[in-house]
C-alpha positions as CSV (number, residue, x, y, z in Angstrom):
1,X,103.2,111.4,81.1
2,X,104.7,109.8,77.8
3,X,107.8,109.3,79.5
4,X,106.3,107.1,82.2
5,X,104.0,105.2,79.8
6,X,107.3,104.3,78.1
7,X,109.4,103.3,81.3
8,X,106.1,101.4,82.5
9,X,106.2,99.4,78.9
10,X,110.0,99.1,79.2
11,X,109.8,97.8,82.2
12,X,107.0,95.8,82.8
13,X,107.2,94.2,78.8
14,X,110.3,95.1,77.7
15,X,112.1,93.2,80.5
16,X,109.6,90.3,80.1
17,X,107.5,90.3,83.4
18,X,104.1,90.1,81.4
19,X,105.2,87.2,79.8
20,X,106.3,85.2,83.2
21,X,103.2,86.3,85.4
22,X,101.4,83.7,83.2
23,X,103.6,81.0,84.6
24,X,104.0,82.1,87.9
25,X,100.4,81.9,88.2
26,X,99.4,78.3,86.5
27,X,102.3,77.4,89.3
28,X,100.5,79.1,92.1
29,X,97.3,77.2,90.7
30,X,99.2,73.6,90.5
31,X,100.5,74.3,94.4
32,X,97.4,75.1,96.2
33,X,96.3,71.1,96.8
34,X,99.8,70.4,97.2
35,X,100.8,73.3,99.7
36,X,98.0,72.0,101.8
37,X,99.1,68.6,101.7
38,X,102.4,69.3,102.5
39,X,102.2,72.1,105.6
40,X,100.0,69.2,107.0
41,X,102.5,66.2,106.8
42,X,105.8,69.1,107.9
43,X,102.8,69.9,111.1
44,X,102.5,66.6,111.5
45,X,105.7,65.7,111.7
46,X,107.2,68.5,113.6
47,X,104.4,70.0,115.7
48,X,101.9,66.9,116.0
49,X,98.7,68.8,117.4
50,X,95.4,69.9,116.1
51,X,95.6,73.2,116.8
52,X,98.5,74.0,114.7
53,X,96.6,71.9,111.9
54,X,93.9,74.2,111.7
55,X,96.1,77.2,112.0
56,X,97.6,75.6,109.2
57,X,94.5,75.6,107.6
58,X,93.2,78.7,107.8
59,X,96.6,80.5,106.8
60,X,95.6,78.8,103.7
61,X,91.6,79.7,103.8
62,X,92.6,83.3,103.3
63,X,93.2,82.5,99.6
64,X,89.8,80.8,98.9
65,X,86.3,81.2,99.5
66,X,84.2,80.4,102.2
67,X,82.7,77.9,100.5
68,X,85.7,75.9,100.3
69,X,87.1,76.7,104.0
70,X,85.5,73.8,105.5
71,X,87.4,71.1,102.6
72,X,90.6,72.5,103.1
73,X,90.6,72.1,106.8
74,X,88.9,68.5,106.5
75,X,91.9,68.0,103.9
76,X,94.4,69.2,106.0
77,X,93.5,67.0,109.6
78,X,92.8,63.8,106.7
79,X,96.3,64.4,105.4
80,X,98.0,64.9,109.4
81,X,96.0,61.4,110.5
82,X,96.8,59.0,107.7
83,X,99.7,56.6,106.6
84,X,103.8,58.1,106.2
85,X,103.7,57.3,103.0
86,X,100.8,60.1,102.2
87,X,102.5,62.0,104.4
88,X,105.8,61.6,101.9
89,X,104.0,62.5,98.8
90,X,102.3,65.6,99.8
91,X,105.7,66.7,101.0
92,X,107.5,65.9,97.8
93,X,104.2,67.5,95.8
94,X,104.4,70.6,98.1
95,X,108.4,71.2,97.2
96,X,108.3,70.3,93.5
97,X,105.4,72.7,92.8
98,X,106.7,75.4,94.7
99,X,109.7,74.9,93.1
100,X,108.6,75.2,89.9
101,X,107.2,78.9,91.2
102,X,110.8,79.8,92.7
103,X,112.4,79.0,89.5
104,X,109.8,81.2,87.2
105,X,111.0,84.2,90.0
106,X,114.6,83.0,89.2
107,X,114.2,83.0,85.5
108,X,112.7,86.3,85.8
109,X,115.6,88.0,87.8
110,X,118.6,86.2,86.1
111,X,117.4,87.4,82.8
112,X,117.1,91.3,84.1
113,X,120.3,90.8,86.0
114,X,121.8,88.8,82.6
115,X,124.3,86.2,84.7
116,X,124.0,82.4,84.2
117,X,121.2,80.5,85.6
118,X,121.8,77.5,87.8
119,X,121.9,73.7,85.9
120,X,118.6,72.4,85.6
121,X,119.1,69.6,87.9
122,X,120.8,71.6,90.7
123,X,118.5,74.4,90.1
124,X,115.9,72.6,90.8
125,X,116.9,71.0,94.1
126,X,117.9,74.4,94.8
127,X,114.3,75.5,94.6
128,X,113.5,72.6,96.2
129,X,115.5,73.4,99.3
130,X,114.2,77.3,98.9
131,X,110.8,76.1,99.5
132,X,111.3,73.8,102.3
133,X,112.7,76.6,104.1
134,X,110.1,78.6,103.3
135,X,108.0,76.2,104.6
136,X,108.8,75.9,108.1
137,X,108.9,79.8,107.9
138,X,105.0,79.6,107.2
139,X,104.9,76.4,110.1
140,X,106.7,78.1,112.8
141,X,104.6,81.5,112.0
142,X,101.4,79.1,112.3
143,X,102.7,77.5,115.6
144,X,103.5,80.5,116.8
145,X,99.9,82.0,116.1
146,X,98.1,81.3,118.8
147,X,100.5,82.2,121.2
148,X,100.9,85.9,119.4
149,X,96.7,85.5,119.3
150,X,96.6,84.9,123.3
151,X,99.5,87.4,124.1
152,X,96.7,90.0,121.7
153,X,93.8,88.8,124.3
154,X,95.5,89.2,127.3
155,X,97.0,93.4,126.5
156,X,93.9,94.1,124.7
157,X,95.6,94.8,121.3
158,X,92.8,93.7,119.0
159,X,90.5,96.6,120.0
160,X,93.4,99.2,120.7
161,X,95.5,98.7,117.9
162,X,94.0,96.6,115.4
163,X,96.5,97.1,112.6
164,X,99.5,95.7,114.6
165,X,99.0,92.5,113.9
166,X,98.1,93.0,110.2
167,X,101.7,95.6,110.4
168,X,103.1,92.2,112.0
169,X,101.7,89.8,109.5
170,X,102.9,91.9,106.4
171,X,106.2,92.2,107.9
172,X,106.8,88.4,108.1
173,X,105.9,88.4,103.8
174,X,108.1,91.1,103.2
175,X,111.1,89.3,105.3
176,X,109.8,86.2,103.3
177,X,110.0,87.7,99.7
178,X,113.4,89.5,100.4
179,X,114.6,86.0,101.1
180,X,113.5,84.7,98.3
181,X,114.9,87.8,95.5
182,X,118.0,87.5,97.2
183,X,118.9,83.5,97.4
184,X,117.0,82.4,93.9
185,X,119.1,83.9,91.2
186,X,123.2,83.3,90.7
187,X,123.8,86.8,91.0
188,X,122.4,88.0,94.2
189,X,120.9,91.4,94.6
190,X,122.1,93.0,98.1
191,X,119.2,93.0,100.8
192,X,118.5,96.3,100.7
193,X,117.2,95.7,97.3
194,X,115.5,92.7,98.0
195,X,113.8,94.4,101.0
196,X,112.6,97.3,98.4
197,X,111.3,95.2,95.5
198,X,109.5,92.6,98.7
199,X,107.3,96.0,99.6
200,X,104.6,94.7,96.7
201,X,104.9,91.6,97.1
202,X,104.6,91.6,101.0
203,X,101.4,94.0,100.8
204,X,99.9,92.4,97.8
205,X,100.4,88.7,99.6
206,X,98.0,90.1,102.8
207,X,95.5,92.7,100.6
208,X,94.3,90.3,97.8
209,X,92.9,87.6,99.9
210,X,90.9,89.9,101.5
211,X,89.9,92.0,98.8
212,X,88.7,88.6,96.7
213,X,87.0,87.4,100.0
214,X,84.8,90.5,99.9
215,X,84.1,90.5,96.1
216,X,83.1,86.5,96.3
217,X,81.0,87.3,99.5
218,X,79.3,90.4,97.1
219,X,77.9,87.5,94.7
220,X,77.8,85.0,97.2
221,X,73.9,85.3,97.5
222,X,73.7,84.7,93.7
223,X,73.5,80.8,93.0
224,X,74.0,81.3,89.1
225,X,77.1,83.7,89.8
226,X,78.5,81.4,93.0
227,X,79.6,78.7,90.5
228,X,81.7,81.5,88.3
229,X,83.0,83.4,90.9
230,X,84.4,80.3,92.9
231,X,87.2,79.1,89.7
232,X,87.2,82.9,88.9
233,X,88.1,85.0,91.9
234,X,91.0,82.4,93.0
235,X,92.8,82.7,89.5
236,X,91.8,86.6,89.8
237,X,93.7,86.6,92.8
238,X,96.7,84.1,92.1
239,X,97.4,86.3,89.0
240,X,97.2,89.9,91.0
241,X,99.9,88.0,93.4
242,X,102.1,86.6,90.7
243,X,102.3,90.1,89.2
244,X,103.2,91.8,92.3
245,X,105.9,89.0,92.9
246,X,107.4,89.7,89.2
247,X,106.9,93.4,90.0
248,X,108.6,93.3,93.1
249,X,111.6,91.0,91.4
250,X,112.1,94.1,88.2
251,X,112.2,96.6,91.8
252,X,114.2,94.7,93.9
253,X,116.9,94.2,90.3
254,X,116.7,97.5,88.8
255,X,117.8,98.5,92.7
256,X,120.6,96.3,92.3
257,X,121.4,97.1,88.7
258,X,121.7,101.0,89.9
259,X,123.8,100.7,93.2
260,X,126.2,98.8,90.3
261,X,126.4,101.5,88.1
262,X,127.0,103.8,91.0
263,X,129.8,102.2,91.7
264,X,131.5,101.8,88.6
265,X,130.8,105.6,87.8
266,X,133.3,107.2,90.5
267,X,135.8,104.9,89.0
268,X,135.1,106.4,85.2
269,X,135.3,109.7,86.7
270,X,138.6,109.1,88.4
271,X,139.8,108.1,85.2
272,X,138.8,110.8,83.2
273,X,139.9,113.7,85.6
274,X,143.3,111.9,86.0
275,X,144.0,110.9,82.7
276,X,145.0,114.4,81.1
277,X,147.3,115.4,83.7
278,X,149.7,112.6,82.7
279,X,149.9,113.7,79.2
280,X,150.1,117.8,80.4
281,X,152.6,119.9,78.9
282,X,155.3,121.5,80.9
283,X,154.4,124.7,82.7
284,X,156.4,128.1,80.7
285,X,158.4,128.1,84.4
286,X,159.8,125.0,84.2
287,X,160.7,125.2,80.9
288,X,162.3,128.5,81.1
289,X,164.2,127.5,84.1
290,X,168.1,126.6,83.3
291,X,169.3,123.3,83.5
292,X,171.7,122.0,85.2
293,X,175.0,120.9,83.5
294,X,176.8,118.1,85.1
295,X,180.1,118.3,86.2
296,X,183.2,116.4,84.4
């Protein structure tokens, strides 16, 4: 029991996760406007109908409350309907937040990995780039949702296997995560370690939005506990997710940091075996045996 207590400490301080979940999370809180903003103006400029607007929006509802799912969605068809140049500055808010999140994820895994990081300028257009990807990911799964949704209706999936589309959903995260552990730092961790350390994150990214849902609509029926609980449970649950990101970054590089070693071990073991056998002595046969004398 000591001896996990101390790897947990090792691990979760000594590698400095607790001290980048802090950041990751006043990111997370700086991109939620932002992401909003910007997943509208990419739907409106790739997809241009309602529908996936509001799919849009309630991809993003599953992070906050009720009481502000009805804003957001108001936010999002304002943002799709007005001038290009909104449409521009919600899409250059959405990547340089969400930039500013990949590179707290990159910071986290080139310290554990200890390579070189990427120059600040190209780092960040890097991340840039990271999360524009990642957001057409999100905009393509959103397009894609009511089709999935109608394909559910028509074989009768909801009723006789209601997890499938939550297995589906969680899927899609993990695959989203691995992308991200892999393509942030210098150093890139091979995917099976990416996939491994995305497990958390992938879960945690589908779990805590509805576990905050149900403990806001616990002390929903309070008034004088609805005003605390609205600011409360959405840091709550941007903090439990920028943990489990971090988390699954110290997986995902103590993965890679062990297939390493594994492969440099065969190679000291080689080594050692070999070594002595060019330094052996003669054999007492071979030594014994006469020599031959050359001929004049």
């Amino acid at each position: 029991m000591r001896r996990l207590a101390d790897r947990t400490f090792a691990f979760y301080w000594g590698q400095g996760i607790a001290d980048d979940v802090p950041a990751l999370t006043y990111y997370l809180v700086l991109s939620l406007a932002p992401v909003a903003l910007g997943l509208a103006a990419l739907e409106a400029l790739l997809l241009s109908n309602t529908q996936s607007a509001l799919n849009v929006a309630d991809g993003l509802n599953r992070f906050l409350p009720d009481a502000v799912h009805s804003d957001i969605r108001h936010l999002v068809l304002g943002t799709r309907d007005n001038s290009p140049v909104l449409l521009a500055v919600a899409m250059a808010s959405m990547l340089w937040t969400t930039s500013g999140a990949i590179g707290v994820i990159e910071r986290c895994e080139s310290r554990m990995l200890d390579c070189a990081r990427h120059h600040v300028i190209a780092g960040r257009l890097r991340n840039m780039a990271l999360g524009a990807g990642i957001a057409i990911m999100v905009l393509a799964a959103s397009a894609a949702a009511p089709v999935i949704g109608d394909a559910a209706d028509a074989l009768d999936v909801r009723r006789t296997l209601p997890w499938l589309l939550v297995v589906l959903n969680t899927t899609g995260s993990i695959v989203v995560f691995a992308l991200l552990y892999h393509w942030a730092p210098r150093a890139r961790p091979n995917w099976r370690a990416c996939l491994l350390g995305a497990l958390p994150a992938g879960i945690a990214i589908q779990a805590v939005p509805t576990i905050v849902g149900l403990y806001f609509g616990a002390g929903a029926g309070f008034a004088a506990v609805r005003l605390f609980l609205l600011l409360a449970v959405i840091l709550l649950g941007l903090y439990v997710i920028a943990l489990c990101v971090l988390v699954g970054a110290g997986i995902a590089v103590g993965s890679e940091l062990r297939r390493r070693d594994r492969i440099r071990r065969p190679c000291t073991t080689t080594t050692t075996l070999t070594s002595p056998s060019s330094t052996a002595r003669p054999s007492r046969s071979s030594a014994s045996a006469p020599r031959a004398t050359p001929t004049p």
